[in-house]
Backbone bond lengths (Angstrom), bond angles and torsions (degrees), N, CA, C in turn:
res aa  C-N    CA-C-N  psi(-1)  N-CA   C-N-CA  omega(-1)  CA-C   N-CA-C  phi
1 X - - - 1.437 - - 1.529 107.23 -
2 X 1.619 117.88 142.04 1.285 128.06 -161.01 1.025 85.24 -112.08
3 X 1.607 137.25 -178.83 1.815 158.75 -174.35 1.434 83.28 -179.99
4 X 1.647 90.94 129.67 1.660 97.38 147.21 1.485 96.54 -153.68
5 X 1.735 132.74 175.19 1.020 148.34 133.09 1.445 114.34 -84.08
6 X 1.618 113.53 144.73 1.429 120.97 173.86 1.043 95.30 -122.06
7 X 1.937 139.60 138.41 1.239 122.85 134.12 1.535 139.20 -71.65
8 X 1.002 113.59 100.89 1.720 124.77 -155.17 1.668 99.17 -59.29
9 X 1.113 121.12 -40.21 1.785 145.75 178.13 1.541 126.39 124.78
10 X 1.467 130.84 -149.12 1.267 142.36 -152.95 1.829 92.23 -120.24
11 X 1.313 115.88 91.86 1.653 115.88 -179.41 1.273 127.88 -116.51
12 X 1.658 106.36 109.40 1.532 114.63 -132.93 2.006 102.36 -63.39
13 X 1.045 104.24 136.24 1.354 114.83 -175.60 1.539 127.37 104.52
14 X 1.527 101.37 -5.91 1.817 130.35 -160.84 0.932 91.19 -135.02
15 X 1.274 153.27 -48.34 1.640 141.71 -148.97 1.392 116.34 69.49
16 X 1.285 116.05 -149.04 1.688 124.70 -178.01 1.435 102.60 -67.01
17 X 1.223 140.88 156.42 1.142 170.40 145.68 1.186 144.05 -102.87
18 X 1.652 132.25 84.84 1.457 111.61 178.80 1.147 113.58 -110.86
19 X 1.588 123.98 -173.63 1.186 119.56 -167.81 1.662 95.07 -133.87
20 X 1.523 102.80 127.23 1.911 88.49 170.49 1.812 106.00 -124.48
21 X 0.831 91.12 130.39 1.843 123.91 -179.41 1.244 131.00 -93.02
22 X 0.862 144.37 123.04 1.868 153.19 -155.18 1.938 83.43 -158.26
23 X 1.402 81.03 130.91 1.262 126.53 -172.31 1.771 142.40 -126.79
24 X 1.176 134.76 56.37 1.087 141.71 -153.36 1.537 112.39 -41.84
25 X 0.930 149.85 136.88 1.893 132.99 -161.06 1.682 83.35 -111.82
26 X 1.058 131.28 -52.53 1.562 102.60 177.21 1.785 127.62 -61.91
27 X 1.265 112.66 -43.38 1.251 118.27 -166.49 1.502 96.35 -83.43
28 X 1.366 122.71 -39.37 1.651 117.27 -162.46 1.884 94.96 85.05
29 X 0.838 142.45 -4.42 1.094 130.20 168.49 1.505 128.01 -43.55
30 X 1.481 126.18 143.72 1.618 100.02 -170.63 1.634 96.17 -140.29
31 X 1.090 111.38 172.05 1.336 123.69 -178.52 1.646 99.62 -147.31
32 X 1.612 118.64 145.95 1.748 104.86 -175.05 2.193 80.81 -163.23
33 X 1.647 67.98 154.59 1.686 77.53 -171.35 1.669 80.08 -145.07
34 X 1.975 100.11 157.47 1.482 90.53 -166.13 1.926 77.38 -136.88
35 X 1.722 99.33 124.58 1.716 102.02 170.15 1.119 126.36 -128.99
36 X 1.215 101.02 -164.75 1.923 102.67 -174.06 1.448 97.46 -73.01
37 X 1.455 123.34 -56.31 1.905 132.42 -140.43 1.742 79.60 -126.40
38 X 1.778 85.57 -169.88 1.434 126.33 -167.16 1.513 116.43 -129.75
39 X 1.234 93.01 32.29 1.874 94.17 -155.79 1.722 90.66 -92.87
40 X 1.985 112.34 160.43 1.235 108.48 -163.48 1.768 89.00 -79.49
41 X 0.806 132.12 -10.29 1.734 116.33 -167.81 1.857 90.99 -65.86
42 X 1.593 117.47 -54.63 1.351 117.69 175.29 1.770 122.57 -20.99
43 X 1.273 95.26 -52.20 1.042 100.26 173.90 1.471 146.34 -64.28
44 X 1.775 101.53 -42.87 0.860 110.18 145.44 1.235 133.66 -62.78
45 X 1.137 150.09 -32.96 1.524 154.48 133.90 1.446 116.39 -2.02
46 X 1.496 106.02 -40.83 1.610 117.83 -175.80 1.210 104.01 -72.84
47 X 1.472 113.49 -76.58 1.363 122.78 166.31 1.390 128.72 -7.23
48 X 1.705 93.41 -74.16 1.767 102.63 -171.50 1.806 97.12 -82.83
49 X 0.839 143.71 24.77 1.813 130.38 168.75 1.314 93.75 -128.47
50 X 1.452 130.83 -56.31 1.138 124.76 -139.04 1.948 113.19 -99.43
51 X 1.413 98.78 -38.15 1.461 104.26 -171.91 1.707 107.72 -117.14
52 X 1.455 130.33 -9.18 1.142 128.90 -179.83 1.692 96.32 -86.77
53 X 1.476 128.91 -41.35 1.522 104.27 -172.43 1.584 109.53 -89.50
54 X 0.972 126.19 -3.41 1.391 126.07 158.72 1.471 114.04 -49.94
55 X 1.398 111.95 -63.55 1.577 108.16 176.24 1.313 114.56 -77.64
56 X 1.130 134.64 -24.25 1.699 119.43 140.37 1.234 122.83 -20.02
57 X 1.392 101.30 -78.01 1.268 102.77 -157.67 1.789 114.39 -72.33
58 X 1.275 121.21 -18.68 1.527 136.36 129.91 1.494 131.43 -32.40
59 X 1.439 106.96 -28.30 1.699 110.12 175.74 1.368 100.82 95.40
60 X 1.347 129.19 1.46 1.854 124.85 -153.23 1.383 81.73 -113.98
61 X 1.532 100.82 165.55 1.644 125.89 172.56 1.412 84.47 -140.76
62 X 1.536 92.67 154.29 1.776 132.34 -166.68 1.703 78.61 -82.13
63 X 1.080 127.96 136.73 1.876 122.66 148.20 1.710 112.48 -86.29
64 X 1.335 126.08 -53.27 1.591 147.33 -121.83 1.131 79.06 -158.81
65 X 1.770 107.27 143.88 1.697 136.98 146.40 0.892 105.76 -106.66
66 X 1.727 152.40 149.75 1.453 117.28 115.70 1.569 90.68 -118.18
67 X 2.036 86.57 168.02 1.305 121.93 157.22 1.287 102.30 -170.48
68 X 1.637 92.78 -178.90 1.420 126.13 174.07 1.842 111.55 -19.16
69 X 1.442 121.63 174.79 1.115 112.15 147.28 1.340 99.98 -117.95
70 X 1.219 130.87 73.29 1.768 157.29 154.82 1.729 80.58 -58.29
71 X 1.693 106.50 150.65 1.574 119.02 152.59 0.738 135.24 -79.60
72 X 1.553 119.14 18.66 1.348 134.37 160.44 1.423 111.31 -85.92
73 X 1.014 114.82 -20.03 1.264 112.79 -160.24 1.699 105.24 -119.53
74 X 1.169 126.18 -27.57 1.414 126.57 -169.72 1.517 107.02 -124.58
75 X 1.104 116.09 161.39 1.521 137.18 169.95 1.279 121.66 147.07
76 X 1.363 134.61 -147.84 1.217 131.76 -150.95 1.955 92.31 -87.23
77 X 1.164 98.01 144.47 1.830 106.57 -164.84 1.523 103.02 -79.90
78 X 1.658 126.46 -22.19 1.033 127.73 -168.44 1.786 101.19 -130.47
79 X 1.327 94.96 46.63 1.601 113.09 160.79 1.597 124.70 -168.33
80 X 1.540 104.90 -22.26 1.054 108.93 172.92 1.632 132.08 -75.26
81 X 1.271 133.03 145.33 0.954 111.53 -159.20 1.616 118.45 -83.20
82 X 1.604 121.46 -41.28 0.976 130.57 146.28 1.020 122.92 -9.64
83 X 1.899 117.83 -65.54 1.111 112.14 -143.30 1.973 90.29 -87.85
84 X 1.320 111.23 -27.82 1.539 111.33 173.01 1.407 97.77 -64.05
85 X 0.857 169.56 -72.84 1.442 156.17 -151.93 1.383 117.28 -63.11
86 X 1.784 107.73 -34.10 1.750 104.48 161.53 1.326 124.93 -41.35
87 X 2.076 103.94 -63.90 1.274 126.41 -172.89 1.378 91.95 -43.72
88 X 1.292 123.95 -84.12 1.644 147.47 -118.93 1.898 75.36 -71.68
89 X 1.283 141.50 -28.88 1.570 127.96 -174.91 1.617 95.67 -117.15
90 X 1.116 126.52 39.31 1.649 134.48 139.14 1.438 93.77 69.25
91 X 1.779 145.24 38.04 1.309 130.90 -157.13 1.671 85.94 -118.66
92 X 1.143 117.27 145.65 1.740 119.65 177.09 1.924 87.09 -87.10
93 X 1.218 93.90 145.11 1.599 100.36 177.24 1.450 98.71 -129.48
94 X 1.691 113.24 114.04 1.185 163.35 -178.46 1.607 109.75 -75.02
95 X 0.887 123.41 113.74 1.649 132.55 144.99 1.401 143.98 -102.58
96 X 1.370 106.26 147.63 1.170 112.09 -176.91 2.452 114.73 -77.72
97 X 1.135 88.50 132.15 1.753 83.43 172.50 1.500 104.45 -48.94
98 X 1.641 113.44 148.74 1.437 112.10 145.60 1.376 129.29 -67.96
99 X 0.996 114.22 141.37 2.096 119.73 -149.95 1.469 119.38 23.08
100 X 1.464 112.90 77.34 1.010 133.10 153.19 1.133 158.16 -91.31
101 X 1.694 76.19 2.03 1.668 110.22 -174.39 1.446 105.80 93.08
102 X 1.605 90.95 -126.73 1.871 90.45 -177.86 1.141 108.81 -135.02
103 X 1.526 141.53 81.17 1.132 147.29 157.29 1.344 136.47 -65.10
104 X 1.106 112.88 8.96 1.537 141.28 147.62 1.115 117.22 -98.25
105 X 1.595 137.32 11.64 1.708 111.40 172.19 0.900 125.72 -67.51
106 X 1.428 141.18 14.53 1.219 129.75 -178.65 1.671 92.89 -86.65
107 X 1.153 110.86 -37.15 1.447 113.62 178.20 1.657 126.53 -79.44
108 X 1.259 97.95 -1.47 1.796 105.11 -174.84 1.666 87.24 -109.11
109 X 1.050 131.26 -4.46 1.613 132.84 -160.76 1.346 81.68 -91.29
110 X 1.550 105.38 -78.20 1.112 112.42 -179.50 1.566 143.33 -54.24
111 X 1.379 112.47 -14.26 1.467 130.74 153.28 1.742 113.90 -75.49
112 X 1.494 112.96 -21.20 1.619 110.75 179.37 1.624 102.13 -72.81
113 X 1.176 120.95 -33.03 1.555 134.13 -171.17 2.137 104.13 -71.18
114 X 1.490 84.91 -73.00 1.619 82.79 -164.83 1.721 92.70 -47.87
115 X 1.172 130.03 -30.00 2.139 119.12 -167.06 1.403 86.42 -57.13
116 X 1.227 125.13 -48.65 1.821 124.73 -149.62 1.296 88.96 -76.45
117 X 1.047 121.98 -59.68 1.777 117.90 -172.81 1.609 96.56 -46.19
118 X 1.027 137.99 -77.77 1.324 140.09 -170.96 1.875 102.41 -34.81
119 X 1.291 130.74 -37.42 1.324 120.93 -154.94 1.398 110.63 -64.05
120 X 1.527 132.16 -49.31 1.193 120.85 154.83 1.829 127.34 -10.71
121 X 1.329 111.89 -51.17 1.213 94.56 174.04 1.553 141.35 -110.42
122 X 1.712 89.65 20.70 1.440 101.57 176.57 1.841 127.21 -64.44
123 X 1.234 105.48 -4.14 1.555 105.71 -172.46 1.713 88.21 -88.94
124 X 1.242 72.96 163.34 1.880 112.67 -169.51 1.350 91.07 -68.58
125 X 1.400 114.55 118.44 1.511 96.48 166.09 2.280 96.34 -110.62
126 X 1.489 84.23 162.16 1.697 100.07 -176.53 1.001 99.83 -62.08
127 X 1.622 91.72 163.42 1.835 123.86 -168.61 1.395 119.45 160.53
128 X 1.350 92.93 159.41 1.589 77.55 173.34 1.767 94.48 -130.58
129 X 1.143 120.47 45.86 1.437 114.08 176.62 1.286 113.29 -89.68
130 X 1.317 118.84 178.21 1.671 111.42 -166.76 1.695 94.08 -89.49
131 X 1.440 100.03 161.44 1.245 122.59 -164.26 1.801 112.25 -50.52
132 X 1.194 126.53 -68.96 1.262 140.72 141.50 1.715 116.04 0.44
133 X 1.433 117.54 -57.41 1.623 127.50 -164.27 1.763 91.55 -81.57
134 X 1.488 115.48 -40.23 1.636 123.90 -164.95 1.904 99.49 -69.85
135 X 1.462 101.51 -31.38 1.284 90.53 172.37 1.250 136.74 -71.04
136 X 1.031 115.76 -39.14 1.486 148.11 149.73 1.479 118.57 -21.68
137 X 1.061 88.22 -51.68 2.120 121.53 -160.60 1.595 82.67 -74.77
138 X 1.942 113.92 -61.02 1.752 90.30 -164.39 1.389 96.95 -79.37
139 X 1.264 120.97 -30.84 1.697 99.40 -165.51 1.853 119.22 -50.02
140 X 1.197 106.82 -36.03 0.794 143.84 153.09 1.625 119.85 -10.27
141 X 1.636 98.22 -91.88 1.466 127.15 155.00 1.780 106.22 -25.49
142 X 1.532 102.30 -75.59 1.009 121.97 -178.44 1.623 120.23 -17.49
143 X 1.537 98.13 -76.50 1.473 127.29 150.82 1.589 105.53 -18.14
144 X 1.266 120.83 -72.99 1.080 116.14 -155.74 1.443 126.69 -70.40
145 X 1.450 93.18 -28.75 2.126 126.62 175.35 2.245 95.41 -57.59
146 X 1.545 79.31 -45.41 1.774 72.83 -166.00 1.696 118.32 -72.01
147 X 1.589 116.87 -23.71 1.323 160.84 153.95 1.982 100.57 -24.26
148 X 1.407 99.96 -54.58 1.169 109.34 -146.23 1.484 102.44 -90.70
149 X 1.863 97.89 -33.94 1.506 118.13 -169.56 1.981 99.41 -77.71
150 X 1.246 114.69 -22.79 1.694 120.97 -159.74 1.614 90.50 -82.18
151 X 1.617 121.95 -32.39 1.382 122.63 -158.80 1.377 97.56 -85.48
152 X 1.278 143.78 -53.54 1.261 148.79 138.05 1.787 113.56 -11.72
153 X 1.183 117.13 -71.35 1.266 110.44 176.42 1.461 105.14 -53.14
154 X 1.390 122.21 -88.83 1.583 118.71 -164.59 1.546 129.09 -34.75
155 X 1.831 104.73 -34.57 1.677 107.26 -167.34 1.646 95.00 -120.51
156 X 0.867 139.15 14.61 1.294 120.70 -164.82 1.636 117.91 -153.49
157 X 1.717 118.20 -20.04 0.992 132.98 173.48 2.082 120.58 -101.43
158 X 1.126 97.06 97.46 2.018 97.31 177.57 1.420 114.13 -44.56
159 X 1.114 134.99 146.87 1.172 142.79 178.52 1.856 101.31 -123.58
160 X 1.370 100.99 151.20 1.277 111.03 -173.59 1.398 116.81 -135.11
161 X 1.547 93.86 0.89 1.842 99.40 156.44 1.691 134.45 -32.03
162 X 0.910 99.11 -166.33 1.810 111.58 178.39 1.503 97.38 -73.11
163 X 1.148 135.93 141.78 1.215 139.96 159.34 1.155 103.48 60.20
164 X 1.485 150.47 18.32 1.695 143.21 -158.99 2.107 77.96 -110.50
165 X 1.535 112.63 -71.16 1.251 92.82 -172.26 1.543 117.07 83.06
166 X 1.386 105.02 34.00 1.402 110.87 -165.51 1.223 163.63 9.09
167 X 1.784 79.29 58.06 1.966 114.52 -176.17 1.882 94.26 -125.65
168 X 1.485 84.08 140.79 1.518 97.76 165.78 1.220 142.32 -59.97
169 X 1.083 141.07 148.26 1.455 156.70 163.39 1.912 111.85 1.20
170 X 1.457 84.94 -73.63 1.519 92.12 167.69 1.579 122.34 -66.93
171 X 0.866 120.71 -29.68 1.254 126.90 -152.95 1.702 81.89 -91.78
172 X 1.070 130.06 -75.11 1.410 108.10 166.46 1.106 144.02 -33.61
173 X 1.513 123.21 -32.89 1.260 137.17 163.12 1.626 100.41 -44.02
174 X 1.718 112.05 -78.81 1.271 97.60 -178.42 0.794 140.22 -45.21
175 X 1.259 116.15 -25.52 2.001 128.39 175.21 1.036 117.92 -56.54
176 X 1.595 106.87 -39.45 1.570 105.03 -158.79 2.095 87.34 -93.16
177 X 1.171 156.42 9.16 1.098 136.93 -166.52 1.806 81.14 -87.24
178 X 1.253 110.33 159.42 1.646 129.17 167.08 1.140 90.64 -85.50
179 X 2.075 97.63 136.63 1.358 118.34 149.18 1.579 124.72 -67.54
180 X 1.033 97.34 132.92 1.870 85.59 178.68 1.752 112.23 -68.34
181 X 1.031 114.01 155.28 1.543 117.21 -148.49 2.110 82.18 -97.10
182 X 0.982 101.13 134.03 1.600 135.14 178.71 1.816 98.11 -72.71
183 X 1.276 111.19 117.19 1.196 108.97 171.03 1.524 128.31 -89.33
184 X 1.333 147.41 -153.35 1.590 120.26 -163.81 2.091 75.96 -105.41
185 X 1.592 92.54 151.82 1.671 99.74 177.30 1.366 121.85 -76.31
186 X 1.812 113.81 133.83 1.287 98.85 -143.73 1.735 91.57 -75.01
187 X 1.508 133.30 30.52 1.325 104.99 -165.26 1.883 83.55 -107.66
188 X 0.953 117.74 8.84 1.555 114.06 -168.38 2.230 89.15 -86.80
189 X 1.318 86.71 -53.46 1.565 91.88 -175.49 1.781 117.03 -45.49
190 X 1.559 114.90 126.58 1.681 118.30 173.87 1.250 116.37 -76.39
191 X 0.845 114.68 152.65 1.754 116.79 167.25 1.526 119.79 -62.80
192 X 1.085 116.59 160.35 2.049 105.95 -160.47 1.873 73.37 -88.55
193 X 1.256 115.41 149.30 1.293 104.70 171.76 1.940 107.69 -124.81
């Protein structure tokens, strides 16, 4: 699993914008949430709503994160919040070297995509509601544009990547979870006599 932050930019009527991304490295599967800040609770937010009950409800557990060492993501292990939300759900939390290049592109690839999908609905649309509700309204929008574009990618779009083999997101996901291994049938076994 990949994490990154994107800064999407300054979008007049919305303010700052980022984008945070979780990324499955086998399946390519993605999950993206689009917010005001960069703060580590954000992050965690993603995590625990968006990409932890998915693999639940799949039967899979997360092993490994990586990302950046962004301050969202790193600091003291027994204060940070992040890094308490790793521990407390048993995930080893992974980093990237300082200048290492980019050992997250699968996740900056994939964060360059969901921003573009989102651009369509960055213009101001009319109103006359108070300033506050309009923000809301596109972030909102926003949300929903990227919503629409993630469901398309994961279930509905082939990939022809490394190992994808031209099956989708999901469909790889499931592939790649382990079968649980079949034990011998107890009707083969005799009774001790």
């Amino acid at each position: 699993m990949a994490v990154d932050t994107f800064f999407v930019g300054v979008l007049k009527g919305v303010g700052k914008v980022y984008l945070q991304t979780a990324i499955d490295c086998h399946s390519r599967h993605t999950w993206a949430r689009l917010y005001a800040n960069k703060l580590p609770l954000i992050a965690v937010q993603t995590l625990n709503d968006d990409v932890l009950p998915t693999f639940e409800a799949e039967g899979a557990t997360v092993e490994a994160v990586l990302n950046d060492n962004g301050r969202e993501f790193c600091g003291r292990e027994d204060q940070h919040p992040y890094e308490l939300f790793l521990q407390l759900e048993r995930i080893e939390h992974k980093r990237t070297k300082s200048n290492a290049g980019n050992p997250t592109a699968l996740s900056s690839d994939c964060t360059a995509r969901c921003s573009t999908s989102t651009s369509a609905s960055k213009a101001a649309a009319p109103g006359s509601t108070p300033s506050k509700t309009r923000r809301a309204a596109r972030s909102s929008k926003m949300q929903v544009v990227l919503d629409q574009y993630l469901i398309i990618y994961n279930t509905k779009r082939p990939h022809q990547g490394r190992g994808m083999k031209g099956t989708t997101p999901l469909q790889a996901f499931r592939d790649g979870i382990p079968k649980p291994q079949n034990e011998a049938p107890e009707a083969n076994l005799k009774p001790a006599a």
